[in-house]
C-alpha positions in Angstrom: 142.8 111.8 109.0 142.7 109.6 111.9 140.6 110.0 115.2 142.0 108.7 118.3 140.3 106.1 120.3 139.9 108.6 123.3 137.4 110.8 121.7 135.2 108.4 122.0 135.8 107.0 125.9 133.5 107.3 129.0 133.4 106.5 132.1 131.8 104.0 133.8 129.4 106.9 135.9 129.3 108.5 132.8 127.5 105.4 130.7 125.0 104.5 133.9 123.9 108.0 133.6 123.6 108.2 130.1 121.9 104.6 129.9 119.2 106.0 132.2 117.8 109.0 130.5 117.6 106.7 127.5 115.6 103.7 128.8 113.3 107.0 130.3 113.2 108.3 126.9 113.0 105.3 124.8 109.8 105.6 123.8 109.6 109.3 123.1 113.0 109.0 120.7 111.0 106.3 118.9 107.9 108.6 118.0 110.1 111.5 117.6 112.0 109.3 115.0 109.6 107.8 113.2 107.0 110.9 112.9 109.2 114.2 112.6 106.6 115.8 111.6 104.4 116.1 114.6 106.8 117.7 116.5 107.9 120.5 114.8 111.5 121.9 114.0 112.4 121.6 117.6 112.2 117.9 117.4 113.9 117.8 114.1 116.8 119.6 116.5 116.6 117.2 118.8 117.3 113.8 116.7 118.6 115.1 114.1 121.1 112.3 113.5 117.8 110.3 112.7 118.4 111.4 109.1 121.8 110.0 109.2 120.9 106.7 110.8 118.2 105.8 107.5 120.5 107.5 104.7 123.5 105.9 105.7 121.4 102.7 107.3 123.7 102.5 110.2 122.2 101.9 113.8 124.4 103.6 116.6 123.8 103.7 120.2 121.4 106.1 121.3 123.9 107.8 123.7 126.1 108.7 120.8 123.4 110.9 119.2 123.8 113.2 122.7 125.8 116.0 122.8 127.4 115.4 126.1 130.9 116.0 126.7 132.9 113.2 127.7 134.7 115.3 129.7 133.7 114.9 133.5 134.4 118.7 134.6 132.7 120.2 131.5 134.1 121.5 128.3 132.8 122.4 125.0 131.1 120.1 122.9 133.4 117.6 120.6 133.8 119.1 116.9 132.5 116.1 115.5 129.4 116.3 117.2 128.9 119.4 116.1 129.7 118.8 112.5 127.2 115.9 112.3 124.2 118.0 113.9 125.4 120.8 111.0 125.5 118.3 108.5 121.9 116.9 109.5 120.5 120.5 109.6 121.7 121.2 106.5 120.1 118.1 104.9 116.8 118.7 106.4 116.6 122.3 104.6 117.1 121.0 101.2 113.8 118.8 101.6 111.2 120.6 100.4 107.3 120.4 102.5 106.3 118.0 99.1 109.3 115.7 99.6 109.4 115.7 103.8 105.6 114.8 104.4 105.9 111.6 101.5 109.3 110.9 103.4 107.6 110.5 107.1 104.7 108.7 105.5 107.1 105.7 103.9 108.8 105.4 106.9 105.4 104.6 109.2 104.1 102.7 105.6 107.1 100.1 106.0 105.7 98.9 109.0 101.7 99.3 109.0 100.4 98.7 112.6 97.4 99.9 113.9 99.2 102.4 116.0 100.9 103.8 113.4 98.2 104.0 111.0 96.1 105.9 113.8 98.9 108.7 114.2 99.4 108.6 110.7 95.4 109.7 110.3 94.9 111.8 113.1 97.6 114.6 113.3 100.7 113.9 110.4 98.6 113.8 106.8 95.9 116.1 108.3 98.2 118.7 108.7 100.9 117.6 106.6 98.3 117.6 103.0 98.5 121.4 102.3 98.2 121.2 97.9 96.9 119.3 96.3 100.3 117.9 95.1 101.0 116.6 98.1 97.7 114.9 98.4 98.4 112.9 94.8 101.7 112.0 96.1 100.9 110.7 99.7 97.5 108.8 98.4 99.5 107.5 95.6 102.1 106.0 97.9 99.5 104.3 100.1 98.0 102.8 97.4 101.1 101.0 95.6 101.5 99.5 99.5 98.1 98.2 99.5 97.5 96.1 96.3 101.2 94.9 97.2 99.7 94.2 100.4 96.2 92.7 100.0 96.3 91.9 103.7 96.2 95.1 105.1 93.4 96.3 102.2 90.8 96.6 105.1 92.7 98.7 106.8 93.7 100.9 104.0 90.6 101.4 102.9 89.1 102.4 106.1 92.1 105.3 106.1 91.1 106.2 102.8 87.5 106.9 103.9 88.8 108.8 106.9 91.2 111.4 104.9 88.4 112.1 102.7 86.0 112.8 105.5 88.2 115.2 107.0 91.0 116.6 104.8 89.6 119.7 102.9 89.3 119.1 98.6 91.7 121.6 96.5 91.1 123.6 93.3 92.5 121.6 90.3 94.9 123.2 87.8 93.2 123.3 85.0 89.4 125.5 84.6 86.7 123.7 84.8 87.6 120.9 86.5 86.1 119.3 89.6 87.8 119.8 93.0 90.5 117.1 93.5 90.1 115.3 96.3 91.1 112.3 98.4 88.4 109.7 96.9 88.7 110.8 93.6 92.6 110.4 93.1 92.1 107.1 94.8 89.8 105.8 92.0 91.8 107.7 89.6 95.2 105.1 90.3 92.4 102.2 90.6 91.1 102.8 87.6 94.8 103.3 85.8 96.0 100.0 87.8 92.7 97.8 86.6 92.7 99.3 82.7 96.6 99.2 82.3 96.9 95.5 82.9 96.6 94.3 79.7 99.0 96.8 78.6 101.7 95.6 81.2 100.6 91.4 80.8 101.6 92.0 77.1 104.7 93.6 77.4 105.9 90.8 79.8 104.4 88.2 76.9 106.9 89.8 74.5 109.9 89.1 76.8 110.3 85.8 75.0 114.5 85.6 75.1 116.2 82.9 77.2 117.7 85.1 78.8 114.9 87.0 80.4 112.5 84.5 81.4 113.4 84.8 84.9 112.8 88.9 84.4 109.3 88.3 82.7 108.0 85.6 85.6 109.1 88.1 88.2 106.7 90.9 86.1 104.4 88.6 85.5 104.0 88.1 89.6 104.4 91.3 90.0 101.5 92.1 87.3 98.7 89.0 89.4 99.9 91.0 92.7 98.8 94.4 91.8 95.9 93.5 90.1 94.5 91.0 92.7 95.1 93.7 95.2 93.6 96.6 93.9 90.4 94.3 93.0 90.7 93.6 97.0 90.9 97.1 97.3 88.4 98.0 95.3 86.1 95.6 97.1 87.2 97.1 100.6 86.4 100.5 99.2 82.9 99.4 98.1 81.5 98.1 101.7 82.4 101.8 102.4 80.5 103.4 99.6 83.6 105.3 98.1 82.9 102.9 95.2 79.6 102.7 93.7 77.3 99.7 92.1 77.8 101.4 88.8 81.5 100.8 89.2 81.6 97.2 90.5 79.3 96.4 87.6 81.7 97.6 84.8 84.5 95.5 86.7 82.7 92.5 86.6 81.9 92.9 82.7 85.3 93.9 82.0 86.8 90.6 84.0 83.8 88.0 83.2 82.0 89.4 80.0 83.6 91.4 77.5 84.5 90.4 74.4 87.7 92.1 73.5 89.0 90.2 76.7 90.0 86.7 77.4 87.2 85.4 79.9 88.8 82.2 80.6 92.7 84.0 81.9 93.6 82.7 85.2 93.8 86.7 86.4 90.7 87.5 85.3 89.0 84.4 86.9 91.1 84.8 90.6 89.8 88.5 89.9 86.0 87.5 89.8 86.1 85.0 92.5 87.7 87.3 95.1 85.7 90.2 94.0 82.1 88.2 94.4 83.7 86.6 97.8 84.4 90.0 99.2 81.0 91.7 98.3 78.5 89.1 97.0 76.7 89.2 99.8 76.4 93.4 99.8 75.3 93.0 96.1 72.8 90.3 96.4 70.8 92.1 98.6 70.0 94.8 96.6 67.0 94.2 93.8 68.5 96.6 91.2 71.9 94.5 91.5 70.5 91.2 91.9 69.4 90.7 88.5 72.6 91.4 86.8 74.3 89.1 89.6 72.1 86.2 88.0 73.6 86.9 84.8 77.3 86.7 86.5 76.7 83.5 88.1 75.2 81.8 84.9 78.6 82.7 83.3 80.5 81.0 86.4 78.0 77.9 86.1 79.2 77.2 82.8 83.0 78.4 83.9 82.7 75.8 86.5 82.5 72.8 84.0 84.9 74.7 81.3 87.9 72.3 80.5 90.1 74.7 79.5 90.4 75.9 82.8 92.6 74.1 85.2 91.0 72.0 88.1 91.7 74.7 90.5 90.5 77.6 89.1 87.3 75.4 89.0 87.4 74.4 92.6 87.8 78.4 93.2 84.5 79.0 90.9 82.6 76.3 92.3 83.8 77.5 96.0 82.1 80.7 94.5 78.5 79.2 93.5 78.5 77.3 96.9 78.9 80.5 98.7 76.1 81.8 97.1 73.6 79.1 97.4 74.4 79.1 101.4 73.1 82.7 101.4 76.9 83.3 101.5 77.7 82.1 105.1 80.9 80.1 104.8 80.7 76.4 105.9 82.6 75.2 108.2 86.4 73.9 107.3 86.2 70.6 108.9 89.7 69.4 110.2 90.3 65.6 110.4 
């Protein structure tokens, strides 16, 4: 079946008009768009073609997604329009509340701002987080972004330690058990992410065909990324006491001391540094953590002058020791 051109012709008077009520509205589509949720079903009426623009990824004009007739003396609304509002509505009611609050929250994830992230904490997950279900799903979604995105760990973090201020904790499934809440499914995928590296490094050490050596340095990155950021994470979380001193101090054993572990991996030694350069200076301070810190830094003394480590994982330890020994105030890059 073929449509004709026509259906789809307006007028010049027809365009202006239409071209102004979208430059006025611009900015209220965009919101609408990106956080369905806020508005209610209303607003899901009202750009319901949204879920048509991201499934089929497809950007039309903004006028198109107006049910105006391109009739000049009236008329009843074209059939297509009407069959692609249907069609929207119907795939809205197959979403269930689980699947249409972890939706919303991807979309404003793809892009973190601080605008978005402030809606995103105020008004969609406080009202959107009704079971705990929901709360595992939307926590564990923000997490995989941030140890992909060490960058925005700050920033995460903070959000973290707002949700759990104010969103309510929910009865677990089993008897017995603690409440769930937001902090403690947070440390629950840090501590899964920190304990099932080794796991995930030696799978990707038994790829050892030709062909998949490309497919095992890809995992391989993939493995540093995660676990570099949830360390940053984990560091972030600490200067806002969602992680405790007892906790930092088994990391630090597991990465620097242990015996079942290789102290001397490149991970584990990029893993220390960053940790100790985040919040060595909160540590230090403290008299009940500043004895066991002297033990660390003896190990990253002799770590420092260990050949088997390449020159710049040295530089990074000794950058490390300097830090320390200036009372952790950086000095100053000097640029020639």
């Amino acid at each position: 079946m073929s449509f004709s051109s026509e259906c789809f012709r307006y007028t010049r008077d027809q365009l202006l008009k239409l071209r102004k009520v979208v430059n006025i509205s611009d900015d209220m589509l965009e919101i609408k768009q990106e956080f369905p949720l806020l508005f209610g079903e209303n607003a899901h009426r009202g750009c319901a073609d949204s879920n048509v623009q991201s499934q089929t990824g497809f950007s039309e004009p903004q006028f198109a997604r107006t049910p105006v007739s391109p009739n000049p003396g009236g008329g009843p609304t074209p059939a297509l329009i009407k069959a692609e509002l249907a069609s929207s509505a119907a795939r809205r009611s197959n979403l269930s509340d689980d699947d249409r609050v972890l939706k919303t929250v991807m979309g404003i994830l793809n892009n973190p701002t601080l605008k978005r992230f402030d809606l995103l904490k105020s008004q969609l997950i406080i009202t959107g987080i009704t079971s705990a279900d929901i709360l595992k799903g939307v926590v564990t979604l923000i997490f995989d972004k941030a140890v992909l995105e060490p960058t925005f760990c700050p920033m995460f973090a903070q959000l973290f330690f707002d949700l759990n201020k104010k969103l309510p904790p929910f009865p677990s499934d089993e008897s017995g058990r603690r409440k769930i809440t937001c902090r403690r499914v947070l440390l629950d995928n840090c501590q899964k992410t920190f304990e099932g590296a080794d796991n995930l490094q030696e799978e990707a050490r038994q790829m050892t065909a030709q062909e998949q050596e490309s497919e095992r340095k890809d995992k391989e990155k993939l493995i540093k990324l995660r676990n570099l950021g949830n360390i940053r994470l984990i560091g972030e979380l600490f200067k806002l006491r969602m992680v405790t001193k007892n906790i930092i101090r088994i990391i630090v054993k597991e990465l620097l001391m242990s015996d079942h572990k290789c102290c001397l991996s490149e991970e584990n030694v990029e893993a220390i540094c960053q940790l100790f350069n985040n919040i060595g200076k909160l540590l230090d301070k403290s008299q009940d953590s500043r004895d066991n810190i002297d033990v660390y830094f003896d190990c990253l003394k002799k770590l420092s002058t260990n050949p088997q480590l390449t020159p710049q994982l040295r530089f990074m330890v000794c950058d490390v020791l300097n830090l320390r020994s200036n009372n952790w105030v950086p000095k100053p890059i000097l640029i020639l």
